[in-house]
C-alpha positions in Angstrom: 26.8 10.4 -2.6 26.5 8.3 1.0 23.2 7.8 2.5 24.1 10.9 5.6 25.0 13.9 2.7 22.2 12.5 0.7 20.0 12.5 3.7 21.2 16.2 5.0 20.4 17.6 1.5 17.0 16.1 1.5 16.2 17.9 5.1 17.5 21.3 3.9 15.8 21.1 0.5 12.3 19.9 2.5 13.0 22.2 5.2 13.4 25.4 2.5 9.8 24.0 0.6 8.0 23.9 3.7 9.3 27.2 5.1 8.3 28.8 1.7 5.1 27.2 1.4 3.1 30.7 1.4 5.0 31.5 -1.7 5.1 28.2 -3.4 1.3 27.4 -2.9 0.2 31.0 -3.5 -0.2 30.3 -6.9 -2.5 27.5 -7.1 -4.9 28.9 -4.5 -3.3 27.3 -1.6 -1.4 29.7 0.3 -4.3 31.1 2.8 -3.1 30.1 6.6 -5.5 27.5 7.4 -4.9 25.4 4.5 -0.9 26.0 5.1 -1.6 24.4 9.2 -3.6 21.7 7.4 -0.7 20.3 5.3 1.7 21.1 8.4 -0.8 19.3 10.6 -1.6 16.0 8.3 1.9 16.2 7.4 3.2 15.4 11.0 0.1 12.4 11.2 0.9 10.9 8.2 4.7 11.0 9.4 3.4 9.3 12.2 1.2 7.0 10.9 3.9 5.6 8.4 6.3 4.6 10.8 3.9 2.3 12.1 2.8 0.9 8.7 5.5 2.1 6.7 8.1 0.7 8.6 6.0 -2.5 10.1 3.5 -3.4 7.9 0.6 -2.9 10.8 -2.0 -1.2 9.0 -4.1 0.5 12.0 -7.5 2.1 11.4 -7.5 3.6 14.6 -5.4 6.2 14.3 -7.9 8.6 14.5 -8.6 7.9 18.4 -5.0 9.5 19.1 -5.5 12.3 16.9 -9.1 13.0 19.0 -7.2 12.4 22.6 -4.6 14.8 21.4 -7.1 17.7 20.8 -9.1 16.9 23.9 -6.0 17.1 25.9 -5.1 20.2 24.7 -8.1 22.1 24.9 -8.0 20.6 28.8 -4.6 22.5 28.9 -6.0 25.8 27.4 -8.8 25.7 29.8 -6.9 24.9 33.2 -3.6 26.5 32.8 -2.5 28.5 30.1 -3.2 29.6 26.4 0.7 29.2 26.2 0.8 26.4 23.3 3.8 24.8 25.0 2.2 23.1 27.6 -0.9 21.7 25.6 1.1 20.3 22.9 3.3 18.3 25.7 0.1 17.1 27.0 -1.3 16.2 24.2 2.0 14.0 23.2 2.3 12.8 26.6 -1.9 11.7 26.6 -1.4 10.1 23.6 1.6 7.9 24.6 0.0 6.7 27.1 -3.1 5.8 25.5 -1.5 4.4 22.4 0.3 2.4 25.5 -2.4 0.6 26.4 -4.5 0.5 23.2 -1.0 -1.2 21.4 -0.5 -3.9 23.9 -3.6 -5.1 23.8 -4.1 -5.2 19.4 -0.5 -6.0 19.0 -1.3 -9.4 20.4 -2.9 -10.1 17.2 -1.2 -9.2 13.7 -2.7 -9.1 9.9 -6.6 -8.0 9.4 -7.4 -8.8 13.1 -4.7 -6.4 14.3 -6.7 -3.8 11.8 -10.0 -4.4 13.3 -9.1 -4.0 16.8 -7.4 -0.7 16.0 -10.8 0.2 14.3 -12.7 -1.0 17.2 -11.0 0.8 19.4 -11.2 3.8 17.6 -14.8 3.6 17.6 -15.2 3.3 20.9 -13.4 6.1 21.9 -15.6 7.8 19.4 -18.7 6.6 20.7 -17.7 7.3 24.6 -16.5 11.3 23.7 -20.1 11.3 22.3 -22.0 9.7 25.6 -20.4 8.2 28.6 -17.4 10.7 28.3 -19.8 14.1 27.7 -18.6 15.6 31.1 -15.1 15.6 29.8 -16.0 15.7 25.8 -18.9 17.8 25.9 -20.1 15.5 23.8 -22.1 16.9 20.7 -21.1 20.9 20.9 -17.3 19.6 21.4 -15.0 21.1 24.2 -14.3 24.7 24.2 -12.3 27.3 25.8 -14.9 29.9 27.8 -14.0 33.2 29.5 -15.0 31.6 32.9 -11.7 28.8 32.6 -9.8 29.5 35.6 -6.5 29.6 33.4 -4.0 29.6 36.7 -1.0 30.7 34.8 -3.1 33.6 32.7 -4.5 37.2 33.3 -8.0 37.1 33.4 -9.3 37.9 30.0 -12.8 40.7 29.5 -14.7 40.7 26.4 -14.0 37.4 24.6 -12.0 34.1 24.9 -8.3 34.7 24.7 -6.4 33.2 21.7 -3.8 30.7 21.6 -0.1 32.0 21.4 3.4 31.3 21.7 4.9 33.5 24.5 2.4 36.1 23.5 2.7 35.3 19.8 -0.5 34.6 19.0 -1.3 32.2 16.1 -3.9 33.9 14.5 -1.4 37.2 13.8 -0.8 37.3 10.1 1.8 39.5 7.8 0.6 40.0 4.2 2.4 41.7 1.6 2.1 41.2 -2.5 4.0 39.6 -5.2 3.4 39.8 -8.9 -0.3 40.6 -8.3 -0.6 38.1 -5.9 -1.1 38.6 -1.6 1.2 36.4 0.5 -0.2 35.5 4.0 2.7 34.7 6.3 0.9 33.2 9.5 2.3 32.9 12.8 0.7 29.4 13.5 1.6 27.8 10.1 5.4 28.7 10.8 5.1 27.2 14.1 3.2 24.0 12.8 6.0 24.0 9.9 8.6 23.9 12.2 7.4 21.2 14.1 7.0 19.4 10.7 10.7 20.0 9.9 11.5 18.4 13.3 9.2 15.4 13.1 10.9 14.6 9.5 14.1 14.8 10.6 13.2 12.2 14.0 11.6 10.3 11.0 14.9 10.0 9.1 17.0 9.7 11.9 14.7 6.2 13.2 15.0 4.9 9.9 18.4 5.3 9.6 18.8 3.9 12.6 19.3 0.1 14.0 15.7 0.3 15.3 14.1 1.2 12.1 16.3 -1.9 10.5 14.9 -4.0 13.2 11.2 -2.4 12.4 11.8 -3.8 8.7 13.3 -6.7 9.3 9.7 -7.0 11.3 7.6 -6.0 8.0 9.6 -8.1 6.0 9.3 -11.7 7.8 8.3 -11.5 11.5 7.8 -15.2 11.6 11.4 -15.7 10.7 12.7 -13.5 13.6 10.6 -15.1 15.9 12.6 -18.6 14.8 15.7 -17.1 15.8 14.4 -16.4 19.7 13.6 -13.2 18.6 10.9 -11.1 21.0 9.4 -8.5 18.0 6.5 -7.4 20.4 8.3 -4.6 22.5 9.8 -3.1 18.6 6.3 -3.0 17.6 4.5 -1.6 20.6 7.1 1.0 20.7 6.8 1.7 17.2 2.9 1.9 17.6 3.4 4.4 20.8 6.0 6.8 18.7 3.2 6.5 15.6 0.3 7.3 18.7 2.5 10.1 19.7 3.3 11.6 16.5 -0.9 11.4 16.1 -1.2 13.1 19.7 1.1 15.9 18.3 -0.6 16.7 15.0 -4.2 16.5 17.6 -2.5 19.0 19.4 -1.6 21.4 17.0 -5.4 21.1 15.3 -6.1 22.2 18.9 -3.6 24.8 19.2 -4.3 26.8 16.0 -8.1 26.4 16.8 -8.9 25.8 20.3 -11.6 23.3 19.9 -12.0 19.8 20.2 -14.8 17.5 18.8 -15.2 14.0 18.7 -15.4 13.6 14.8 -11.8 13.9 14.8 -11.7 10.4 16.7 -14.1 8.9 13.5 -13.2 6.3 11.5 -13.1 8.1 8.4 -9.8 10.2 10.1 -8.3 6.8 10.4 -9.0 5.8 7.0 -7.8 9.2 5.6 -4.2 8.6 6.9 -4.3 5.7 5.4 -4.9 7.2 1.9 -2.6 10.2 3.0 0.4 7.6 3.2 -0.6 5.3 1.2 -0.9 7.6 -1.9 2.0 9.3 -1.4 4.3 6.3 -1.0 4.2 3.9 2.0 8.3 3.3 4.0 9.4 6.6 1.9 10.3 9.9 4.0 8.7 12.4 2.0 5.4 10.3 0.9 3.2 10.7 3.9 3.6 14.5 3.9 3.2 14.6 0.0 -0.2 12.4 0.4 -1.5 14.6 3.2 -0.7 17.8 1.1 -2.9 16.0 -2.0 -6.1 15.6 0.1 -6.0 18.3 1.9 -6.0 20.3 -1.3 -8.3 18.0 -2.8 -10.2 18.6 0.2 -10.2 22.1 0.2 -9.8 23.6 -3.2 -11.8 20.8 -5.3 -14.4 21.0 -3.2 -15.0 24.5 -3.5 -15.2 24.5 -7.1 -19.2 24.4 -8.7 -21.2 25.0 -11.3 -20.6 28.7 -11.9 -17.3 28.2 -11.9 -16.9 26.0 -14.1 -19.2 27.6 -16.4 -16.6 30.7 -16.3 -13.7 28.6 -17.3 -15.4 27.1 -20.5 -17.1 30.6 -21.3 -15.1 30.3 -24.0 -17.4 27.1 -25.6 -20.5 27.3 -27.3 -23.5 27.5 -24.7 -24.8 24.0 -25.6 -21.1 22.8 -24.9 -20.8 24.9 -22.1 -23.1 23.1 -20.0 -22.5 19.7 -21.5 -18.7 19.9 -20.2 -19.6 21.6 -16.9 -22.4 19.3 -15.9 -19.9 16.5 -17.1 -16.7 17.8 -14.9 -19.0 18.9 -11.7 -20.0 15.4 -11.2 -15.5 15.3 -10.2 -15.5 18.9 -8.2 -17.4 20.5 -5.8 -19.9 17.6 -3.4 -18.2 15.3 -5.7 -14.4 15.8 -5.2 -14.3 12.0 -3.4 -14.6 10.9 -6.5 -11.9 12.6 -8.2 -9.8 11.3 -5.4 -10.8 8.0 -5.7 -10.4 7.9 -9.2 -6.2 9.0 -8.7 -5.8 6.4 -5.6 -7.0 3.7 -8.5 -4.4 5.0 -10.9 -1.7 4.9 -8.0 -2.3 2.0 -6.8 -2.7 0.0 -10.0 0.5 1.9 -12.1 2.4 3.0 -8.6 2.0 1.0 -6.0 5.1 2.9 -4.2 2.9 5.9 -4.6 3.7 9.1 -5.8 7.6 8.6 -4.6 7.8 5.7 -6.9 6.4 8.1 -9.6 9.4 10.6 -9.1 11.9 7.8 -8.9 10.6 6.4 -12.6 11.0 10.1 -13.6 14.3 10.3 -12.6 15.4 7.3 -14.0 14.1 8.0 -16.7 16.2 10.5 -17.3 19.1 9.2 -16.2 18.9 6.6 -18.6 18.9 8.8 -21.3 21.6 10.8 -20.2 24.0 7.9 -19.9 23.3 6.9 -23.3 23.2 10.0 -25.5 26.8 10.2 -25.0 27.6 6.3 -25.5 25.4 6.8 -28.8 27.7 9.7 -30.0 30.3 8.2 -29.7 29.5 4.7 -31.1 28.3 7.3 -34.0 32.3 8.5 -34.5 34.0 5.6 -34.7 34.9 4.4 -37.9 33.5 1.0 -38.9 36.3 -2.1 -38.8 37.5 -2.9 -42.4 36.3 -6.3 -43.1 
């Protein structure tokens, strides 16, 4: 199979998981709308983040600034023209681009850790001036919120309460439930808007590393130093790879935006930028479909681990001996619940020390695996009917 059928079947086979997400998540507590716009969301950052460091090798811990700009310049959007999505999202991209613009020429003169820590700096920055200097435009603490006195130019005036987000007059709050084998299916208007924009960002994903400027981008990871020898100029592959990875962050802080129109400046925090990191790193860093798996991991981590305590625990081992009971639950809720960073921590040491390709590299041993076997059962069977040479 040749690298374009193998990669069209890949895209329709993501394409059909993501679309049936509700369905497929459903059963392991996951398939509630704002979970489903999480994965969708963190899915496009990771994306975006790993064709930066995927394809580069410039790790950036300020990836989290775009995500924040994103948001803010969305809200902005909601609040001076239009509750229309359309509009906020391309400001948001268009923001972000430009800030990643500046922010990337200026840390890209620098390379290894001190390329990191100017990113992080950065970041921090921004995060400290939405909080104080910026306050008139951030609204510092309270974050920035849509209010029925926004003039809105391109909307009727709303009555009663703020207006919601929508798509044409879709909103993204409208939900469709129905039930299946005992269990209720949310289909959400946002999610399927926020999926299809995943679908699309994979897909520009594929297609750039397919293409002669992602082979350039590795040739970059793989030995800058010896492309600069040739005569070379790397900077303007990088900086543009850094703006695309800015944009694809501006995108995702658009959507956060879009399905909740608020923005807050602990988006912009360096623990956002260090969660992408995880998010891509975990699932498999350079790979297509590691980024979104990672962001799908924490984010359920995130959401469904953390949720679990004491009592519930205690109803899954009801089944033990009291004593036992609340040996094994006090045991377990030190992993679940306030503690569910430590569960994750605990699977990024496995990865990293028995997968450093991530999860992706775990599937691909799998598959070998079989493989392997499958090619040899039949060599052994027939090794096993042929007579033995007479001696």
């Amino acid at each position: 199979m040749n690298t374009k059928t193998s990669d069209t079947l890949l895209l329709i086979v993501f394409s059909i998981a993501v679309l049936a997400g509700p369905v497929i998540l459903a059963p392991f507590g996951a398939g509630y709308p704002d979970l489903l716009q999480k994965f969708a969301i963190y899915g496009i950052f990771a994306i975006g983040f790993n064709i930066l460091f995927g394809l580069t090798g410039y790790l950036s811990f300020g990836h989290a600034a775009f995500l924040g700009v994103g948001s803010y310049a969305a809200v902005w959007m909601f609040k001076l023209l239009s509750m229309n999505i359309i509009p906020a999202v391309i400001f948001s991209v268009i923001v972000a681009g430009l800030f990643s613009l500046v922010i990337g020429f200026i840390s890209l003169r620098r390379s290894g850790i001190y390329f990191s820590i100017l990113t992080l700096a950065f970041a921090q920055m921004c995060y400290n001036l939405a909080y104080s200097v910026l306050t008139p435009i951030t609204n510092g603490e309270t974050g920035l919120q849509i209010t029925l006195s926004d003039p809105r130019i391109l909307d009727a005036a709303a009555e009663g309460q703020a207006p919601a987000s929508n798509l044409f007059g879709l909103d993204m709050i409208s939900t469709w439930e129905t039930s299946l084998a005992g269990m209720t299916l949310q289909f959400n208007m946002g999610f399927y808007v926020c999926a299809l924009i995943l679908i699309l960002s994979f897909w520009i994903s594929m297609r750039l590393f397919r293409s002669p400027f992602g082979m350039m981008l590795k040739a970059v990871k793989s030995n800058q130093n010896r492309m600069s020898y040739t005569g070379l100029d790397t900077k303007p592959y990088t900086l543009a790879a850094f703006v695309i990875s800015g944009m694809f962050a501006g995108l995702a802080g658009g959507l956060l935006a879009a399905m909740d129109p608020l923005a807050g400046a602990e988006r912009m925090q360096w623990t956002a930028s260090g969660e992408v990191v995880l998010m891509t790193i975990l699932g498999g860093a350079g790979t297509l479909l590691g980024p979104v798996l990672g962001a799908g991991l924490i984010k359920y981590f995130e959401n469904i681990f953390s949720a679990i305590n004491d009592s519930t625990l205690h109803g899954v081992f009801a089944f033990l001996p009291d004593g036992l009971n609340n040996a094994v639950s006090a045991v377990l809720g030190l992993f679940v619940g306030e503690g569910w960073h430590l569960t994750l921590g605990l699977i990024f040491m496995l990865i990293v020390t028995f997968l450093p390709g991530g999860l992706i590299e775990g599937a691909q041993r799998i598959g070998r695996l079989f493989t392997s076997r499958s090619k040899a059962d039949p060599q052994s069977g027939e090794a096993q009917s042929r007579p033995a040479p007479a001696e």
